[in-house]
LOKEDO-66798 format. One record per residue (C-alpha): x, y negated, z negated; residue number from 0; residue in one letter. Coordinates in Angstrom, 2 decimals, padded with zeros to 5 digits, always signed. Example, Ala and Ser with C-alpha at 12.3 -4.5 7.8 and 13.67 -1.06 7.14 Angstrom:
2
+012.30 +004.50 -007.80 0 A
+013.67 +001.06 -007.14 1 S
***
This chain:
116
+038.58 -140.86 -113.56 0 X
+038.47 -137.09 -112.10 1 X
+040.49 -135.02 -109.75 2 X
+038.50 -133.59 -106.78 3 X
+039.48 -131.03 -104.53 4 X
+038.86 -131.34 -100.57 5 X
+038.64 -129.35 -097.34 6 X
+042.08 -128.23 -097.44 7 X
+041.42 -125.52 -100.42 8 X
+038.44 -124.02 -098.00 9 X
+039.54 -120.18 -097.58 10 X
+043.02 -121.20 -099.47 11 X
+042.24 -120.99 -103.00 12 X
+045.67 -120.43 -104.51 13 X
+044.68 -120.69 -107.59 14 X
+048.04 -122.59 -109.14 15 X
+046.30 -125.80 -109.79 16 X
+043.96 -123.76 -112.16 17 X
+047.00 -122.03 -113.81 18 X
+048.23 -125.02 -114.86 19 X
+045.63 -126.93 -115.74 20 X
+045.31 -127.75 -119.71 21 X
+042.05 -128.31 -120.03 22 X
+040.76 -125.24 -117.73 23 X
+038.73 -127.77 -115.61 24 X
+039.24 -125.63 -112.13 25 X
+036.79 -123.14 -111.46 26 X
+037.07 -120.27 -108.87 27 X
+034.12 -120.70 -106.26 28 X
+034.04 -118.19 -103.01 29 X
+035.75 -119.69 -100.58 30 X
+037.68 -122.45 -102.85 31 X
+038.17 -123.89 -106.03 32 X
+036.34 -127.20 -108.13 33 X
+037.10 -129.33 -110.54 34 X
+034.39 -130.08 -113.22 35 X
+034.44 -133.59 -113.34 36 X
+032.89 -133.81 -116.99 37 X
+035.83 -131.33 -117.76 38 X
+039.17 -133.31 -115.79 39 X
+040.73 -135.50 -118.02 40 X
+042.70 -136.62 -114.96 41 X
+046.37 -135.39 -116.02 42 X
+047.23 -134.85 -112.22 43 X
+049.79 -131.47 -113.20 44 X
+047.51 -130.24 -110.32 45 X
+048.34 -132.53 -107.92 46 X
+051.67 -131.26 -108.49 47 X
+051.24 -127.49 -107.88 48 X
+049.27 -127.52 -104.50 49 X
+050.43 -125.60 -102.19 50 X
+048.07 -127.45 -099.08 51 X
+047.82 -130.93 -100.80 52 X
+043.98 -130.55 -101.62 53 X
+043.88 -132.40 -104.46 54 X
+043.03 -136.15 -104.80 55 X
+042.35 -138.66 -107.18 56 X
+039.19 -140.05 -107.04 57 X
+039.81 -143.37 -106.07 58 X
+041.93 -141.88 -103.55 59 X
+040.09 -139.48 -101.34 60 X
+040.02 -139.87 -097.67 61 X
+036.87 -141.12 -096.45 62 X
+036.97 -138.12 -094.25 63 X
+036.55 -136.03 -097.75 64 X
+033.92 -137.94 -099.26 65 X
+031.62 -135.08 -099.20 66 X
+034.16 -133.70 -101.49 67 X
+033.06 -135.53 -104.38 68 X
+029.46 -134.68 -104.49 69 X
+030.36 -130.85 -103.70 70 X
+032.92 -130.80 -106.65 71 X
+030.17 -132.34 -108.77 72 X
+027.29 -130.12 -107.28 73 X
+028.97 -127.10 -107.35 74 X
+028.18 -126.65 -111.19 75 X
+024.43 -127.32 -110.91 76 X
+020.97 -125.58 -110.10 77 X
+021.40 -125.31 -106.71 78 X
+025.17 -123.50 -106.63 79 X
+026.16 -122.07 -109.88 80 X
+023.83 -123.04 -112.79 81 X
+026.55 -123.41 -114.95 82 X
+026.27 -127.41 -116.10 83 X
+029.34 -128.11 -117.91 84 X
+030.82 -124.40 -118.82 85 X
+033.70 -125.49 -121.23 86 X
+036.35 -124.16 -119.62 87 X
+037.79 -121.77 -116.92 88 X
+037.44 -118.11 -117.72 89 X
+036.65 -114.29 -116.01 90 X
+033.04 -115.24 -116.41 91 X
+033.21 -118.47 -114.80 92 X
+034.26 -116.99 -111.35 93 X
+031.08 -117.64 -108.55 94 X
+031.50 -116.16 -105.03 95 X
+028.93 -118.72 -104.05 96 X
+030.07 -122.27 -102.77 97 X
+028.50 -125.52 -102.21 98 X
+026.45 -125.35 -098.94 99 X
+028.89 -128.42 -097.56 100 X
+031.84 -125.86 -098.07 101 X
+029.72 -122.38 -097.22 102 X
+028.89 -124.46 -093.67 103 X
+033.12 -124.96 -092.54 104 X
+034.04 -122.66 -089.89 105 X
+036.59 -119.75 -091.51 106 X
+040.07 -120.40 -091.85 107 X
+042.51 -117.95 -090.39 108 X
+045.53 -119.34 -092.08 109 X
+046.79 -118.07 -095.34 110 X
+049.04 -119.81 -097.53 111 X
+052.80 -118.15 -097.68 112 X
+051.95 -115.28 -094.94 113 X
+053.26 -115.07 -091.59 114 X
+051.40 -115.33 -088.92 115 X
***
C-alpha cells in the first residue's frame, strides 16, 4: 500500500510531509508535492503533519481524487519528470513541472498560515 497526495496540496506545497518522511518518498513538483509509490512504505507520519489534509491512503481516496493516483504515479515518468524511481528526495530531485492533471487546476489564492 502507498500514500498519495490529492488536490488539496495544488499551490500549497508545505513541504512538512517531506520533512518527515523516513524514507524520502515526497518529491517537490511545481505547484505540489508526490509521493513515489515504489518509494512509500506506507508509515502514514505524513498523514500526520499536513497542514490541508492532502494526504490519503490508497484505499482511502475520495473518488473525487482518483485522478490523484495516476498523477502521483505519472509524475515520475517520461512524460513529467523522467526520473523512474529516483531513490530518494534530494536538491536534485526538485521539478517545477507537474502532471498535466495538476498543471490544468485553476491557481489557488490561498496560502497556508498567511492572512488574507
Amino acid at each position: 500500500m502507498t500514500h498519495i497526495i490529492a488536490s488539496a496540496c495544488i499551490d500549497v506545497k508545505d513541504g512538512a510531509c517531506q520533512k518527515v518522511c523516513p524514507v524520502d518518498s515526497i518529491y517537490e513538483g511545481g505547484r505540489m508535492m508526490y509521493i513515489h509509490p515504489g518509494e512509500c512504505i506506507d508509515c502514514g507520519i505524513c498523514l500526520s503533519v499536513c497542514p490541508v489534509q492532502a494526504i490519503f491512503a490508497d484505499d482511502e481516496l475520495p473518488a473525487a481524487e482518483e485522478g490523484f493516483r495516476a498523477a502521483n504515479a505519472e509524475f515520475f515518468g517520461p512524460a513529467v519528470t523522467g526520473w523512474g524511481a529516483p531513490g530518494g528526495a534530494d536538491a536534485t530531485h526538485v521539478s517545477i513541472l507537474d502532471h498535466p492533471e495538476v498543471a490544468a487546476c485553476r491557481r489557488s489564492i490561498a496560502i497556508v498560515g498567511r492572512d488574507p
